[in-house]
C-alpha positions as CSV (number, residue, x, y, z in Angstrom):
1,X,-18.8,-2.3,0.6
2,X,-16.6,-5.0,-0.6
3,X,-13.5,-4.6,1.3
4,X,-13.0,-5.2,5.2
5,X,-11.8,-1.6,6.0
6,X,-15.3,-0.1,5.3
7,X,-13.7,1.9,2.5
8,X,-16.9,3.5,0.1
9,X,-16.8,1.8,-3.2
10,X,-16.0,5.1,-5.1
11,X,-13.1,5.8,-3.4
12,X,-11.9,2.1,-3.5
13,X,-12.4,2.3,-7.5
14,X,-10.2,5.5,-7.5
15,X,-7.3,4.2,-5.8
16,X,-7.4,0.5,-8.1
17,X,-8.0,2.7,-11.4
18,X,-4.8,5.0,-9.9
19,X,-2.9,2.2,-9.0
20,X,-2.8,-0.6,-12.1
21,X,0.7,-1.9,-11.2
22,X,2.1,-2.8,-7.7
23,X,3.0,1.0,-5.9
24,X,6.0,-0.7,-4.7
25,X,7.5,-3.1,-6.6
26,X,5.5,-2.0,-10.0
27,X,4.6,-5.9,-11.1
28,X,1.3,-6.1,-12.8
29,X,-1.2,-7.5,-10.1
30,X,-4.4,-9.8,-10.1
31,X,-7.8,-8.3,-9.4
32,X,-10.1,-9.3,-8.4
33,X,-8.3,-11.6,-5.9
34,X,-9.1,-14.7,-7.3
35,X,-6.8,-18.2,-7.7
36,X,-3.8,-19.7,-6.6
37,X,-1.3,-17.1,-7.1
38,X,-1.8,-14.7,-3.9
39,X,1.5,-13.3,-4.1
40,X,0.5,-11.1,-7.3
41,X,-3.3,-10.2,-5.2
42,X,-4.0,-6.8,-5.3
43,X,-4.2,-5.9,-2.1
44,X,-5.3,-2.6,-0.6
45,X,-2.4,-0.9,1.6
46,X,-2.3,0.7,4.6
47,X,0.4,3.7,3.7
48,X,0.8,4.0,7.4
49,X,1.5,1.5,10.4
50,X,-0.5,3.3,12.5
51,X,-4.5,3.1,12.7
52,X,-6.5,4.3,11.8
53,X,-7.1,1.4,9.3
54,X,-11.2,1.7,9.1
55,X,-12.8,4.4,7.1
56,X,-15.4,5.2,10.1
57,X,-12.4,5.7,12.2
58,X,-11.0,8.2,10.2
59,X,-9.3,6.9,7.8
60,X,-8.2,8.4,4.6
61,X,-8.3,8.3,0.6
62,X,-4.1,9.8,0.8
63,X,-3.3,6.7,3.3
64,X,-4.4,4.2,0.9
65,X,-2.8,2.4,-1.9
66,X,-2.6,-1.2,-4.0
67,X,0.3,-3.0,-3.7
68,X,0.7,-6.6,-4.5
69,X,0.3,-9.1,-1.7
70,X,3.9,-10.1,-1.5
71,X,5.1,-6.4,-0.7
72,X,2.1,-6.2,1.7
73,X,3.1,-9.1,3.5
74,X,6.4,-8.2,3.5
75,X,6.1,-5.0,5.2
76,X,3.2,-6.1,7.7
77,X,3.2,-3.2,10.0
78,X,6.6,-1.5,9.6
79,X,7.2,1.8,9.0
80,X,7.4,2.5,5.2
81,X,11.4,4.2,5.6
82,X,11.9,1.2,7.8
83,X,10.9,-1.7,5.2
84,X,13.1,0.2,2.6
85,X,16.1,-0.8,4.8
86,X,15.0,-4.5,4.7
87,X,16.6,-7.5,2.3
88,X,13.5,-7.9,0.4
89,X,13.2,-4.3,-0.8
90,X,17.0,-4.3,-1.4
91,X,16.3,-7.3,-3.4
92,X,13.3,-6.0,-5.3
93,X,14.9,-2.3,-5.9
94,X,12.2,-0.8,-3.4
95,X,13.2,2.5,-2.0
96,X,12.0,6.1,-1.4
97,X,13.1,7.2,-5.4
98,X,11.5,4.0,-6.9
99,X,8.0,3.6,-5.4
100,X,5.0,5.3,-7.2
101,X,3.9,9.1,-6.9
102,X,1.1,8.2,-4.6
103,X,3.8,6.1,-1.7
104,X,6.1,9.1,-2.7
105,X,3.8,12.4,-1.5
106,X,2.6,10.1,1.1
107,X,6.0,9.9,3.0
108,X,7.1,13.0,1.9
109,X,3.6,14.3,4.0
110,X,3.6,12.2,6.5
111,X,6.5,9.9,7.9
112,X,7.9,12.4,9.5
113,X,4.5,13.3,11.8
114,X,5.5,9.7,13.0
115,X,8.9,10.8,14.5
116,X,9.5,10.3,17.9
């Protein structure tokens, strides 16, 4: 296992052969994670800000995504509906209609579990 969430190889490789371009802000990405320019990393994402974040702890293959390490960072641990509201998605055209399929299903399933 290469990755620090304990996430099986296989399942790793389906998620970086679904997701060839940034889910978020669609730039083309740099994989593996190697040189200077760490802002176009492919990263793996955490689709929600919640744990769990390990695979042993029950996380899964529909809470996962690659995004480039400049949206990660930028969202950190917000709320994906949240970070849509913020300057750097206005700036970047991120928003519920423009992310990809797999961020799409994912908050359509799931945000609003997270509803208080």
């Amino acid at each position: 296992m290469a990755n620090n969430y304990g996430i099986p190889e296989e399942i790793e490789k389906r998620i970086r052969d679904r997701d060839k371009k940034c889910v978020y802000c669609h730039k083309d990405m740099i994989y593996p994670c190697v040189g200077e320019n760490k802002r176009d990393w492919a990263t793996i994402e955490h689709l929600c800000e919640s744990p769990p974040f390990y695979w042993n702890d029950g996380l899964k293959e529909e809470g996962l995504a690659i995004c480039c390490a400049s949206c990660n960072s930028s969202r950190g641990k917000m709320k994906i509906t949240d970070w849509f509201k913020t300057s750097y998605c206005a700036a970047n055209n991120i928003n519920d209609e423009t992310v990809a399929k797999p961020v799409q299903i994912y908050i359509k399933t799931n945000e609003n579990k997270h509803v208080m």
